[in-house]
N, C-alpha and C positions, 0 to 999 in steps of 0.2 A: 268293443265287446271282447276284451282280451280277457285270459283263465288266467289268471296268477295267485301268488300270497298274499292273505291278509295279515297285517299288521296284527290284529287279535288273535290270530292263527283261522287253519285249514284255507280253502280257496273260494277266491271270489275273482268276480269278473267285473273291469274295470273298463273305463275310455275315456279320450282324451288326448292333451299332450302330452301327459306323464305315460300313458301308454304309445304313443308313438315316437315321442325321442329316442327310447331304445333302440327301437329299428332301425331309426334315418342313423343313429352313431355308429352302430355294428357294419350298417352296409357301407356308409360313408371309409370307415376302418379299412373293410378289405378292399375297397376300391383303390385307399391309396397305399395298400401293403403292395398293392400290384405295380403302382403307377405314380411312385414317391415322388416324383419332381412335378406332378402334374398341381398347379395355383387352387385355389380354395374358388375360385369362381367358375373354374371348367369342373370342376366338383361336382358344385351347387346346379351348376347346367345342368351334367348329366345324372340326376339324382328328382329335379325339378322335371325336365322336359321329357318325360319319357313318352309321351306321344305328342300327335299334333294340338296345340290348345287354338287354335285359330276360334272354332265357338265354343269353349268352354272355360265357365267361370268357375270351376272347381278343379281343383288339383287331381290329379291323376293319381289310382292308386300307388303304393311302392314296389317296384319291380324290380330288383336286385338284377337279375339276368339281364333285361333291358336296359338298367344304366350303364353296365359294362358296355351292353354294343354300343349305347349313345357316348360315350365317354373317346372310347377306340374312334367313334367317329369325327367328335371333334376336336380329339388330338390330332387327328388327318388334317381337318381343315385348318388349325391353328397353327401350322408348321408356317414358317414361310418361306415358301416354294418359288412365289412368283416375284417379279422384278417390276420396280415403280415402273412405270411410262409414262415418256412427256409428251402431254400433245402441243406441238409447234406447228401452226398455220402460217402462211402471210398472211398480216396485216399489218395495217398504220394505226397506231394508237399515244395517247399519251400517257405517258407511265406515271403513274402516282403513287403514294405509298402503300403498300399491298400488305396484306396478313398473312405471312406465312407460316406453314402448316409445323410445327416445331414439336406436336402431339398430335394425339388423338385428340384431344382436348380441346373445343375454341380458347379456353382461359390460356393452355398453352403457348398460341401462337402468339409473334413477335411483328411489328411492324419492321419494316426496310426498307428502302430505297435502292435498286439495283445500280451497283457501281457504274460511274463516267454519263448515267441518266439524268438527264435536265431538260426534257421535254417531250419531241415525238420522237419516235425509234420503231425500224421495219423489225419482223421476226422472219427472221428467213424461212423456207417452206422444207421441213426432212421429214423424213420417216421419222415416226416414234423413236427416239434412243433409247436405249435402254440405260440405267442410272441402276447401279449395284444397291442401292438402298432399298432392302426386302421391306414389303409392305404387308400389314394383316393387322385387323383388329384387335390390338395390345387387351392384354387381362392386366387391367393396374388400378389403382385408387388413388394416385396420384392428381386428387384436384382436391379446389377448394368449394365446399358447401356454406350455401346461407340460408338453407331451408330444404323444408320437402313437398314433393310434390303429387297431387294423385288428382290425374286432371281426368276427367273425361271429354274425348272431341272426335275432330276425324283428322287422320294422318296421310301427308302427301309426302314424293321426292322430292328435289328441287336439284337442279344442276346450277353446280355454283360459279361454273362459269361456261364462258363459250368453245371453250376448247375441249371440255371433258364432253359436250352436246354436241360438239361436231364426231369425236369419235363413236361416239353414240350413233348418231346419223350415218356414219359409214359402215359398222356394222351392222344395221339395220340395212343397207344396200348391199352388202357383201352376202349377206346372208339371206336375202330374198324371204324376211320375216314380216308375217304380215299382221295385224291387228291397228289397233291406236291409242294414244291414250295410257290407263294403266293397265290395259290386260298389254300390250309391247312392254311401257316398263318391266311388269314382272317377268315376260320371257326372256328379256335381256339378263333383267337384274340376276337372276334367279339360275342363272345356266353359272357353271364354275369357272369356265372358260373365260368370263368376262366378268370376273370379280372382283378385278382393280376399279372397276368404273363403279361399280355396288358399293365399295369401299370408298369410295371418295364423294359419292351422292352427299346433299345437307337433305333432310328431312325436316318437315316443319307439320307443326301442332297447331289446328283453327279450331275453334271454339264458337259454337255461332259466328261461325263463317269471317270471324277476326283473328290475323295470324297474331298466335299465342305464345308460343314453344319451337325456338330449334332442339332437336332433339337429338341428339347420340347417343347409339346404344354403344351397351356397356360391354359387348362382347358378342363373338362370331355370330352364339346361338339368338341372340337381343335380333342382328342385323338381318338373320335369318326369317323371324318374324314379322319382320318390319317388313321385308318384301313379300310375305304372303298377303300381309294387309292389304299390297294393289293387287289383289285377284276381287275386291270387290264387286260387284255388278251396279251395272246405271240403273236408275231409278230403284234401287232398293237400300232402306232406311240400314244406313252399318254405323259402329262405332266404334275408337280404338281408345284402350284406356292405359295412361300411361304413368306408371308409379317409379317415382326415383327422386335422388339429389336436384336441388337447384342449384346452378353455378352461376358465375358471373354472363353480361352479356355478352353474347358472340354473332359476328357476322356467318351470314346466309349466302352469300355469295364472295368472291374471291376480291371485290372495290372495298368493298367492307360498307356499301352506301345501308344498307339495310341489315340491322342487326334485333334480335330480339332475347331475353330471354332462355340460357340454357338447362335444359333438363338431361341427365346422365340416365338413360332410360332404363331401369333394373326388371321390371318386369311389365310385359304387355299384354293386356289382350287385346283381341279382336273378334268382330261376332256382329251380324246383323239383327234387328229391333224382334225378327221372329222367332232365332237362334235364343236371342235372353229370355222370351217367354215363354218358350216350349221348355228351357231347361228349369226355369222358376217352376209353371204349371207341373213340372214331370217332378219336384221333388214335395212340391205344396199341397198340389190337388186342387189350387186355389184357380175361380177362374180366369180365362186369361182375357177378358175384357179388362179385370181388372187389376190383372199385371200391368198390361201394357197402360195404362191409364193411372198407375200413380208411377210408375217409372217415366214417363213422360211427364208427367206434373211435377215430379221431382226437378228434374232437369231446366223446366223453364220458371219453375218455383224461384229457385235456388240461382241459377243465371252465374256460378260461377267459374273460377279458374282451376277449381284446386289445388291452391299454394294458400291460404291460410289454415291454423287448424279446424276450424269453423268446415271450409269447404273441402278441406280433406275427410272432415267424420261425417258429412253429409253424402258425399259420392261412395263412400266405404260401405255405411250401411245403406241407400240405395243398388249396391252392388252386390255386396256378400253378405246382408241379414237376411234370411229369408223370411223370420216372422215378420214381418212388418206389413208385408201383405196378406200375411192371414189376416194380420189386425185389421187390415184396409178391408179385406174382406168380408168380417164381422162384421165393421161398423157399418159399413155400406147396405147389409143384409140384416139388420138389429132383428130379432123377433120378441116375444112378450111385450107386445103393443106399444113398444118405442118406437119411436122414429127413426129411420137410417140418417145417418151423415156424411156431410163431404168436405173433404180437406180443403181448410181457408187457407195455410199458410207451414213453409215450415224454417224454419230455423234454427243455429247452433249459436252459443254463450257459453262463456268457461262454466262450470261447476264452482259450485260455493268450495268444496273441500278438496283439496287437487295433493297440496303435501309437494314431493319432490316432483310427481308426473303432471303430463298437459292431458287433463281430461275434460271434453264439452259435453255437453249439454244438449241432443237435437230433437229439437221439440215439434211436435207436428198436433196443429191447432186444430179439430173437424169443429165441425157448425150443426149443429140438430137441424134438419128439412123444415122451415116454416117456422122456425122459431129463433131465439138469442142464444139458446144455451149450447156452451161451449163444454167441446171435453180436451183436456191436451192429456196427449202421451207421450212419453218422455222416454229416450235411449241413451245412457252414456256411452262413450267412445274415450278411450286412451289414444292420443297423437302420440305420442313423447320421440317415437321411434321413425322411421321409414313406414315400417307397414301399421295403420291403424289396426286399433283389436278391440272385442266389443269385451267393457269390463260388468255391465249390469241391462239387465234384457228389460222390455220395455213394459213402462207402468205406466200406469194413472194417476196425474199429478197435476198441480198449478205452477209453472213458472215464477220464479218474484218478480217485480213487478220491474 
């Protein structure tokens, strides 16, 4: 709802993205008039994250004064200050050939064989050394992609090996910290002081309770979110959604026995089952029996990964259309002596006319209460990109066949 010129003259008011690119380039502009060496990705940070998004599925308004603090701060945390540490135990093991860490990247790393090793070998017991190699969540684009991904699941740590979990264990004794589980995770993770160990966590993606996705974020402010995800509470319904690059596979742990699927994590959220319907109900009106009831039917509908285009325009608009449950809405509550309906089924299929872009098709079939007759509505969705974008709002139509 912005005042500007009309193209036929005098003023009119407008909205959109042709009214908001102005602004995100202007502030972007003086942010880096200030802060010229600062990467396009601590940028996009501090411009993106101006407040906490832990439950919210909408972007934050644009606060020029606020990206600057956010910016100032994660120039802070991006310096690198701290010094790797090695954790060295005894023990007897037999060496095998290991993945070593040669990036941020799993695609990065390099297999080796530690020199004059050809079976078992003791690891003497020291203190941490300290190793001049400064550590910190690289800002780089340096990997290779074979897709995109926008999965919805629930997001854990994982310690990738036994060494980074013993230091773990003794700060949790040095420090007389109590909890279990992930509310300890996040007080560890989460404190600055012990951000080498945050920094070398693997994180993994389960999907109906099948591990999915190792995940990497993509930078400080990415790893930052990711440890707010374990403030979750037990027994209450949360979700983390995770959009970004698919890389090649990558191991999960330090043997390489276990490897899955890498996702370079560009943007997250996170938010529990009653966080997404109070914020649906608070901008729809619509009620929230039946938010939560085709958001949930969505999900076991559909039963996917989100790595095809299919299941990536399907989670997109379950997540950020909000018409769709007006529509669910209506149809459920029909009046002029129709029958209410209930969703048989839904599904995505390219479009007949696609041209150079990847546009689907997701079709959602309801059933007339006590009868055969079928109504399908139809939403296209544009994949071609990273972030899906809706290019035509939803009708009334028949699928081919």
């Amino acid at each position: 709802n912005i005042l500007g010129l009309s193209s036929t003259g005098g003023a009119t008011r407008m909205t959109g993205t042709s009214m908001a690119a102005p602004f995100v380039t202007g502030t972007l502009a003086l942010l880096w008039s200030l802060y010229p060496e600062t990467s396009a990705q601590l940028m996009r940070d501090a411009v993106l994250r101006l407040q906490k998004r832990n439950n919210q599925l909408f972007p934050p308004l644009l606060n020029g004064e606020q990206a600057l603090w956010n910016l100032k701060l994660l120039l802070k945390k991006s310096k690198p200050i701290r010094n790797r540490q090695k954790m060295n135990y005894v023990q007897t093991k037999t060496v095998t050939p290991q993945r070593i860490r040669a990036g941020i990247f799993p695609q990065e790393d390099v297999t080796t064989l530690p020199q004059g090793s050809s079976g078992a070998t003791t690891i003497p017991n020291t203190t941490p050394e300290v190793n001049e190699e400064p550590i910190g969540i690289e800002e780089t684009t340096s990997y290779s992609t074979i897709g995109y991904i926008y999965a919805v699941g629930s997001l854990s740590a994982v310690f990738p090996n036994d060494g980074l979990m013993q230091e773990f264990n003794r700060i949790v004794s040095v420090t007389n910290t109590s909890g279990s589980g992930n509310k300890l995770l996040f007080t560890i993770l989460s404190n600055d002081k012990y951000r080498y160990i945050a920094e070398e966590m693997q994180w993994v993606m389960e999907i109906n309770n099948v591990k999915t996705y190792s995940v990497t974020p993509r930078g400080s402010a990415i790893l930052d979110e990711m440890i707010e995800s374990l403030k979750k509470e037990m027994g209450v319904t949360s979700y983390q959604v995770v959009i970004g690059p698919r890389s090649p596979m990558g191991a999960i742990n330090t043997s390489g026995s276990e490897q899955l699927p890498t996702v370079i994590c560009e943007q997250l959220y996170n938010f529990t089952l009653n966080e997404f319907v109070n914020n649906i109900v608070t901008e729809t009106k619509v009620d929230q029996d039946v938010v939560a009831g085709l958001f949930q039917q969505m999900l076991q509908k559909t039963d996917n990964s989100g790595a095809t285009d299919e299941d990536r325009a399907i989670n997109y608009i379950a997540l950020r259309y909000l018409n769709i449950y007006q529509m669910a809405d209506g149809l459920a509550n029909k009046e002029n002596n129709n029958k209410p309906l209930s969703l048989d089924s839904i599904a995505g299929e390219p479009a007949r006319a696609m041209g150079m872009r990847k546009i689907v098709d997701v079709v959602f079939e309801y059933k007339e209460c006590g009868s055969d007759n079928i109504i399908w509505k139809i939403v296209k969705v544009d994949t071609t990109g990273l972030f899906p974008f809706l290019v035509k709002e939803v009708e009334t139509n028949q699928p081919r066949p």
